[in-house]
N, C-alpha and C positions, 0 to 999 in steps of 0.2 A: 455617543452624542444623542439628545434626546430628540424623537421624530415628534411632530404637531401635524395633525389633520387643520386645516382652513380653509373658512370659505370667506370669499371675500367677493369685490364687484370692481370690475376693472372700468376704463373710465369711457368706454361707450357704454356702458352700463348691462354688461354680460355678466352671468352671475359663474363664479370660479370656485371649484371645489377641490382642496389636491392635499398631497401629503409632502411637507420636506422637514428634513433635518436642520437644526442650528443648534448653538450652542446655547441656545436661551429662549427664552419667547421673549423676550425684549429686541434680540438680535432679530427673531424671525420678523417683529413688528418693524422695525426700520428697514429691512430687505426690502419686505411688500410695499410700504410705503414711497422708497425709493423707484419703484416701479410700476408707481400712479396707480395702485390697488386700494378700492376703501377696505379697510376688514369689516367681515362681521360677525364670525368668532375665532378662537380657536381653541383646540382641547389636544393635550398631552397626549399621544397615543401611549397603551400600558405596555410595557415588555414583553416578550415570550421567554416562556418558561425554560429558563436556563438546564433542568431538566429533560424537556423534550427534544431539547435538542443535541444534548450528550447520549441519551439513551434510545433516543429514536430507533426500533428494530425495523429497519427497512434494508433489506435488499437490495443486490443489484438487479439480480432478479424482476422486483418491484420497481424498480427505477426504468428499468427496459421497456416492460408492461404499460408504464405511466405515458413514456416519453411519443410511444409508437401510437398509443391512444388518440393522446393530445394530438399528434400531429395529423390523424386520420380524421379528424374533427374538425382542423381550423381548418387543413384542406377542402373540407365540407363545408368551408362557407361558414361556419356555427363561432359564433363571437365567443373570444377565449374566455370569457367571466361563466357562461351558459355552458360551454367543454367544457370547464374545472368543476363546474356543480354538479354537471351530467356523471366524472369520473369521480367524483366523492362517493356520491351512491353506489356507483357500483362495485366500489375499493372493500376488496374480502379483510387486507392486514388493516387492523385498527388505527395503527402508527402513520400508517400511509393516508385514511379517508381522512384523520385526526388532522395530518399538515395538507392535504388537498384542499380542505374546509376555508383553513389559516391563507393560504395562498388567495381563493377567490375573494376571502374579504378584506385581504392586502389592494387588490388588482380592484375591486370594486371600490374602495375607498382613495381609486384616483396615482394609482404604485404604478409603474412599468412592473412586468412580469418579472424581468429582469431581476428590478430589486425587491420584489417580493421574495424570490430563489435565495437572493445572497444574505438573507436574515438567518440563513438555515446551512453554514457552509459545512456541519456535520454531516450534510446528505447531499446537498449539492456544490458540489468541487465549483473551486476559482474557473474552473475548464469549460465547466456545466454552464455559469452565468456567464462567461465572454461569449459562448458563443451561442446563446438566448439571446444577449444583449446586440450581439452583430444580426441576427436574425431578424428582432426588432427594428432595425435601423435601415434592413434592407428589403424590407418587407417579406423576406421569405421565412418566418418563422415557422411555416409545416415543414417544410424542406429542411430546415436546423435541426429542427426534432426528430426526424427518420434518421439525418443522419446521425444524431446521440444518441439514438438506441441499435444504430447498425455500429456504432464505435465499440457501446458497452457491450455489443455482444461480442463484439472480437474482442476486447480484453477480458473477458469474463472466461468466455475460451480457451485465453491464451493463459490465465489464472489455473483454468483445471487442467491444463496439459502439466504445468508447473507442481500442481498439489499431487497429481497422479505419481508424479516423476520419485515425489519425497515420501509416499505413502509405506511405498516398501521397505526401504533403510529403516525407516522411523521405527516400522511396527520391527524388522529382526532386531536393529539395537536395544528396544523397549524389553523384549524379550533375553537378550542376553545378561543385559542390566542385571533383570529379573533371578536368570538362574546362577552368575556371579553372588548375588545375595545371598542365594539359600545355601549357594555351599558356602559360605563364608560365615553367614550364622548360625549355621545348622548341621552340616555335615564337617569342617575342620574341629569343631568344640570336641565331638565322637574323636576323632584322633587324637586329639591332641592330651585324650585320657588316656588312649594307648600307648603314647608315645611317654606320659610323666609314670605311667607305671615300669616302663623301663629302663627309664633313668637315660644318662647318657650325651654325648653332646651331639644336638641334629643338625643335620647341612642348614645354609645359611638360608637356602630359599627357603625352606618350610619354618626357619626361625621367622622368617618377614611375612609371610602369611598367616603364624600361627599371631605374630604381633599383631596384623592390621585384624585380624579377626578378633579380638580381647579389646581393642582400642575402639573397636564398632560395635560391640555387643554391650559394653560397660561404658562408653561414652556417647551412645549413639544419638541423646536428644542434646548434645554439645555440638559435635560434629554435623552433625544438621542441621543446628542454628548459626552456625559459623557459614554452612555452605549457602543457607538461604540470606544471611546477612551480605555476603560475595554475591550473591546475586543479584541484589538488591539499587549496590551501587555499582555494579556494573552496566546495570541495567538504566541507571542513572544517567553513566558515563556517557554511554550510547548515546542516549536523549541532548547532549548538549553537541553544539555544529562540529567539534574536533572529534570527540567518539564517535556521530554518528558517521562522520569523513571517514575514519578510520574502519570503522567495523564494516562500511561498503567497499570499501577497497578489500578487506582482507575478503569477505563472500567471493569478490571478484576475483580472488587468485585460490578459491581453494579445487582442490584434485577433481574432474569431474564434473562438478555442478556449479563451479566458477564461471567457465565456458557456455554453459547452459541456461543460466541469471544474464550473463551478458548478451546472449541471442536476445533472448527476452526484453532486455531493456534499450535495444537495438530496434526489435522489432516495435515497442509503444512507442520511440520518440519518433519513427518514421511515421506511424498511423495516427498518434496526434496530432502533429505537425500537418501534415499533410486537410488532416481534416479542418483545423482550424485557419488554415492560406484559404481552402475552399471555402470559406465562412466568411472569409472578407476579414477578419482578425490584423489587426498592424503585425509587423511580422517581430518588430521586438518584445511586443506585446505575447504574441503565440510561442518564443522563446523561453520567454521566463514563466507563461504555464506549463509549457512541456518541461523546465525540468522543474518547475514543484509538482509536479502530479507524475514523474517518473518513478518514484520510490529508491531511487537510488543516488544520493548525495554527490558519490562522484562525477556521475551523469550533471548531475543540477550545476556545478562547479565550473565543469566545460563550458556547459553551454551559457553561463553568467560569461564568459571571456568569449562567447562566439557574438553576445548581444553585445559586449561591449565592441567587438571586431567592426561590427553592422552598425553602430553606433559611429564607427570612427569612417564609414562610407566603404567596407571592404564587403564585399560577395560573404555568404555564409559558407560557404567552401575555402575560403583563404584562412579564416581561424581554426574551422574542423582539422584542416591540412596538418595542424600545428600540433591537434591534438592525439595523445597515442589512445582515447576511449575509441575512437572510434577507425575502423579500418578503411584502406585505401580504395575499396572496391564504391563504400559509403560516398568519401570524399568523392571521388570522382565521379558518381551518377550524378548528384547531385550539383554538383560544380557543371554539368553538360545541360543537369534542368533548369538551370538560373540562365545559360547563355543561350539555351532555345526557345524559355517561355513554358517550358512543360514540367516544371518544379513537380506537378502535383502528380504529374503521372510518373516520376521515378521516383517519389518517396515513397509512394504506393508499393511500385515497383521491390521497394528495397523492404518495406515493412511485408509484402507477401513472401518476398525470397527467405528474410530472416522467420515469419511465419510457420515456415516448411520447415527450416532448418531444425528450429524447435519441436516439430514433428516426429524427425529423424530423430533429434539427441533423444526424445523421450522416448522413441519406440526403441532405442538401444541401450538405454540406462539399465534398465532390467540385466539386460543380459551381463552387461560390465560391472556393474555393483554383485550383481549375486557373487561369484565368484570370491570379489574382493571383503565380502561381509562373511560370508564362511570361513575364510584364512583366517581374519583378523576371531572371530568367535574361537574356532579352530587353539588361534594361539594362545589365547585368555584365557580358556576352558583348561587346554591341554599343559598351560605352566601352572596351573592349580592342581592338577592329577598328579603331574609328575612330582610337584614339590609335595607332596601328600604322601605319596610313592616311594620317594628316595628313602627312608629311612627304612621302609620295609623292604627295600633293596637291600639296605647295609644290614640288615635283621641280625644277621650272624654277630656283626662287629659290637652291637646295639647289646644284644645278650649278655656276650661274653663283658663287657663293661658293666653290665646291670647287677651279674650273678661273678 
């Protein structure tokens, strides 16, 4: 919808400068008109650059930095057009002083801060502008702001406790990958001249390796466009609301780190939730951001049936109850903080409990993956040795068949 800056003169004769959206400037001209405004111009505002805001390199990081800023500023009294200029200059990433800029001359041209944000939701989440816009409304916008960079710093947190967790699996499988290759195209070809110079018929395993290796070595730019093609629409699948239902669910049940993604997304829907009640947020409202900004579909799913539950007049603990994402410990804090009034201090509660817990799983992941990535290397390595092997076991039989 296209936005128009206008200024017009309302009918005590004040002069009005603002910016809204219509579907027309003929619409916007009967709006104003309807509302005893004379105009006395208006001009199209230009787009922003569809561009900057796909590729924007900002940070959480950067968005922390921004939020804590700003909010140590309007605290200070300092009117947020004069903050947003203040932090343009002194923004080190380009990307970030680039939309600071964009921002002050939104908000100077008559925007709520609000919808200056929501122009930009590649950087600022649906979550970002509810609760700028609650903060707006209740005049406590420093206080919003501290608390969106105390939030992003607990998920950003709770992000590297999760990348830490995957760092090691990633890099031994990376590596295993690696040296299954080289014997497969490098070190079987050498056998398998030793083995056609003695003729003979070889055990079945080393016949299936000596094949997957001939069929990787002489097919190899086939079988790798086939696999990146499988990946392609797979990757597809995912993308649409049934795959990506599906591929969350199955994260959530794999060996390990199933248990450990669902602490995780335990622990953000408590610490959003929580932060956005304190914000003043309508709570069906603060629903359906926590679960778009949960990252996990099955979560989102739930709690669409817990807003319709609260929709239908029930406690948000009467639909939870219903549901098997989330455990009985959840349920019932929660259901005690709706009939005491203290909602905000046991979601808190529950998001520091599950907090730790993530703690715990990742300071133990180490020790229970290792193990379990050595066997599995172990057996992959070692049924390539032996199928390699067996026929220089049966050497004798091999011979005497050959000569």
């Amino acid at each position: 919808m296209p936005t128009y800056k206008y200024i017009a003169i309302d009918k005590d004769g004040k002069r009005i400068e603002a910016v809204h959206s219509a579907e027309s400037e003929k619409v916007l001209v009967s709006t104003l008109s309807a509302n005893q405004l004379t105009i006395v111009s208006i001009t199209e505002q230009k787009k922003r650059s569809s561009l900057f805001k796909k590729k924007a390199k900002i940070k959480t990081n950067d968005l922390i930095l921004f939020s804590r800023q700003l909010a140590t500023m309007v605290n200070a009294g300092l009117p947020l057009v004069q903050g947003l200029d203040t932090l343009a200059d002194q923004m080190e990433n380009p990307s970030l002083k680039t939309l600071v800029k964009k921002l002050e001359e939104d908000v100077e041209g008559g925007e709520s801060f609000s919808q200056a944000l929501s122009k930009y939701p590649k950087v600022f989440s649906d979550f970002y502008v509810s609760m700028v816009r609650a903060g707006e409304e209740s005049g406590t916008l420093d206080e919003i702001l501290g608390r969106l960079a105390t939030y992003l710093e607990n998920s950003a947190k709770l992000a590297r406790k999760v990348k830490s967790a995957m760092v090691y699996p990633a890099v031994v499988t990376g590596m295993s990958v690696a040296i299954v290759m080289v014997l497969i195209l490098k070190v079987i070809p050498t056998f398998k001249t030793i083995f056609d110079a003695f003729g003979g018929t070889l055990p079945l395993p080393t016949r299936i390796l000596i094949g997957t290796s001939d069929i990787l070595r002489h097919y190899f730019l086939i079988v790798a466009g086939i696999l990146a093609v499988a990946f392609f629409f797979l990757r597809k699948y995912i993308q649409t609301e049934k795959g990506r239902l599906q591929f969350d669910g199955l994260k959530l049940r794999v060996i390990i780190f199933g248990t450990l993604l669902k602490k995780v997304a335990l622990a953000k829907f408590a610490r959003t939730l929580c932060t956005l009640i304190k914000s003043s947020v309508p709570i069906l409202k603060a629903l359906e951001i926590v679960g778009a900004t949960s990252g996990n579909k099955v979560l989102e799913k739930n709690l669409e049936s817990v807003g319709t539950g609260v929709k239908d007049g029930k406690t948000i603990a009467e639909p939870l109850a219903k549901s098997e994402f989330f455990p009985p410990m959840v349920v019932k804090m929660i259901s005690v903080g709706e009939k005491t009034g203290a909602l905000e201090d046991m979601l808190t509660k529950i998001a520091e409990f599950y907090e730790s817990e993530v703690d715990t799983a990742v300071d133990g992941l180490t020790s229970v993956i290792e193990p379990v990535l050595i066997c599995v290397l172990g057996v992959i390595i070692g049924g390539i040795v032996i199928a390699m092997f067996l026929p220089i076991f049966k050497m004798s039989t091999l011979v005497s068949q050959g000569f």
